[in-house]
N, C-alpha and C positions, 0 to 999 in steps of 0.2 A: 390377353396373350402377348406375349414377346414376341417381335420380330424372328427371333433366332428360331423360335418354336414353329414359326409360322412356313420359314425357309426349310428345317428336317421336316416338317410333313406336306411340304407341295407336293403335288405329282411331278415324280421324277428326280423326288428328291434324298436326300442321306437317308433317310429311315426308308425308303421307298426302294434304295437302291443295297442295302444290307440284307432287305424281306427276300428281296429277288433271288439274293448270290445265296442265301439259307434254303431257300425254295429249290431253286437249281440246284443244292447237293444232295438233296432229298434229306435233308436233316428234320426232326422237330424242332419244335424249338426248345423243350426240355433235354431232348438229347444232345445238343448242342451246349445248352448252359452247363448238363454234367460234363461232357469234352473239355471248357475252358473254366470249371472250377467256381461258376456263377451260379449265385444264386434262380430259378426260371426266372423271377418278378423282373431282375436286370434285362433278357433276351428280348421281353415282350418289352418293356420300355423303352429300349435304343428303336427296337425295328417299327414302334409305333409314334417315333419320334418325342416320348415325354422324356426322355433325358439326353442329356450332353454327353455323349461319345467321349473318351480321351482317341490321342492317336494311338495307345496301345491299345484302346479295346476295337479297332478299327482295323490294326494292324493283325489280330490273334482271329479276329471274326475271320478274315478274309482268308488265312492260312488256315483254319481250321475248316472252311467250306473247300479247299482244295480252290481259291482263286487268290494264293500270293501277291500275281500278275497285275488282280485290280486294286491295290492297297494304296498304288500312288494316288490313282484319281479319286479314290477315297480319300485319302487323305489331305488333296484338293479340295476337294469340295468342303469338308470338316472346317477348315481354316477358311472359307468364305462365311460360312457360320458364325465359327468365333468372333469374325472380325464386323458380323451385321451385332452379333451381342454385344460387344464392346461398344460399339457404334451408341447402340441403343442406351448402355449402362453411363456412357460420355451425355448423352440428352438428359437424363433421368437427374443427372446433377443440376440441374436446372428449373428441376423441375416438371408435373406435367401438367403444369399450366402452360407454359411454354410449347409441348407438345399441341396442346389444346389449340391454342393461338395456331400452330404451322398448320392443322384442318381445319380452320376457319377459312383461311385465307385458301387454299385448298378448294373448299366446298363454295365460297364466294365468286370464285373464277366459274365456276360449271352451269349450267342450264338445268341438266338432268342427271339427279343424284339416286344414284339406287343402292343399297344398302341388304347385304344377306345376313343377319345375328342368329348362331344357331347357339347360343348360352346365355346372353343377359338381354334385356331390353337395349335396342341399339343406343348409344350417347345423344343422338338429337332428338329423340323423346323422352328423355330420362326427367326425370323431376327432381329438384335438389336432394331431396331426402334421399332417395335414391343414389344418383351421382356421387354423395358424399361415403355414400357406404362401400359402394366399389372402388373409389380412391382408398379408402382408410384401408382397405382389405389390398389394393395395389402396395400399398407405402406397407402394408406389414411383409410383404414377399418382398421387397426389393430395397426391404431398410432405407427409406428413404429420406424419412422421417414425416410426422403427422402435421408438421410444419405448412407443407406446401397441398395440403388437401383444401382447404378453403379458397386457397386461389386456382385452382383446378375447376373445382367444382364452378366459381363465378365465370371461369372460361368457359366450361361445357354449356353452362346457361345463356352466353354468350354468343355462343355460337347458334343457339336454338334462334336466334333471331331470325335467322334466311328461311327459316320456314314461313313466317307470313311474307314471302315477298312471293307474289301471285304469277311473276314470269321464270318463274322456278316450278320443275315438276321433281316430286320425289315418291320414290316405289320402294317400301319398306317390305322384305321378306322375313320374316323369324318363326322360330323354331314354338311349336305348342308347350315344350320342356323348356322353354328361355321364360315364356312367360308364365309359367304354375313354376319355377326358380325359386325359391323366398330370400328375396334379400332384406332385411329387417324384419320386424314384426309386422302383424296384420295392417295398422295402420298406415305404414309405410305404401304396401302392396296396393291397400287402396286408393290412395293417391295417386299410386303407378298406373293403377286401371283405368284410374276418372281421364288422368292426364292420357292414356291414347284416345278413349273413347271421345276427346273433346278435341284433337287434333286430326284424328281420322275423319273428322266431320267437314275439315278446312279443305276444301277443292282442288287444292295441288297436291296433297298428301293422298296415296294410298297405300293401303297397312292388309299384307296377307298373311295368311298361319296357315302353317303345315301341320295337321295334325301328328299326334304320335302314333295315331294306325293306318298314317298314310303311304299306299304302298308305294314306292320310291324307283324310278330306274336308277339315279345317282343321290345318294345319301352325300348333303353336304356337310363337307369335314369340318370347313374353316368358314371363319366370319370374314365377309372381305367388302369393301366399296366400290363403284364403278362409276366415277366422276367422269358425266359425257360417255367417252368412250376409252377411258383408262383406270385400271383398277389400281386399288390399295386395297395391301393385304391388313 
């Protein structure tokens, strides 16, 4: 996930604060898409955070919920977005091995690394076969080119090394639909299993699953880290 995706669906954030002002005018959200001439699929995407708002579709939202008034700070906020995406789209030139590299040195600094993945196996258990498949699938969304997928991947392997280092505690959460996922063929998968089941067994590692009929008080939305006591989303 992008950064930019990750900032419209925090709590309290652009898609969080569009749901609200639709909410408050007592609108659906099909009655709203027929209002502004949208297709539904668009209304549920912006207010679930899967697409990028322009300022006109932030500016017609807002006047057509009857709040004009909140279209600046809307539109504030939009433009923090753009400018984490951009941010993001400036790294990517680079590379995400490079990326790679900036959470190594990251997760090196920390004691206690805790980890929530609620769609793939998290990057520090990943197996190369693995890791390689989610970069080539990264570099197909962000044109990046198939170039920089093998040095990504030798970073992500790279980084896998702070796990045997025994004055380090790490708490892996993910999601029971991250790991029944299928990223490659079977045998990929099974490589993906061996390799928790043989790192879960190392003393500083431990590895929890939420089931899919786990009944939940708060459904985690986002995959995020918590290096010591500060997160990355």
């Amino acid at each position: 996930m992008q950064p930019a995706d990750e900032q419209l669906k925090r709590p309290g954030g652009l898609a969080e604060r569009i749901y609200g002002i639709r909410k408050a005018a007592g609108l659906a959200s099909g009655e709203l898409a027929r209002r502004l001439g949208w297709p539904p699929s668009k209304v549920s995407k912006l207010q679930n955070g899967q697409q990028m708002p322009t300022a006109a579709d932030i500016t017609e939202w807002a006047a057509e919920c009857g709040q004009p008034d909140q279209a600046a700070e809307l539109l504030d906020m939009l433009s923090q977005v753009q400018a984490i995406h951009w941010q993001w789209r400036h790294r990517l030139k680079h590379g995400h091995a490079a990326i790679q590299d900036d959470l190594d040195k990251a997760v090196r600094q920390a004691k206690r690394i805790r980890v929530v993945e609620v769609s793939v196996v998290p990057g520090l258990l990943q197996t190369p076969d693995y890791a390689r498949l989610i970069f080539t699938m990264s570099s197909d969304v962000h044109q990046t080119g198939l170039g920089e997928v093998e040095p990504a991947v030798a970073a992500r392997m790279r980084r896998q090394e702070v796990l045997y280092d025994a004055s380090r505690q790490f708490e892996f959460v993910v999601t029971e639909n991250a790991l029944r996922r299928r990223v490659g063929g079977a045998q990929v998968m099974l490589g993906q299993y061996d390799r928790l089941i043989t790192l879960s067994a190392l003393g500083n590692i431990t590895l929890g699953v939420i089931p899919d009929n786990a009944e939940l008080k708060l459904v985690p939305g986002e995959s995020f880290m918590i290096l010591d006591g500060t997160a990355i989303l």
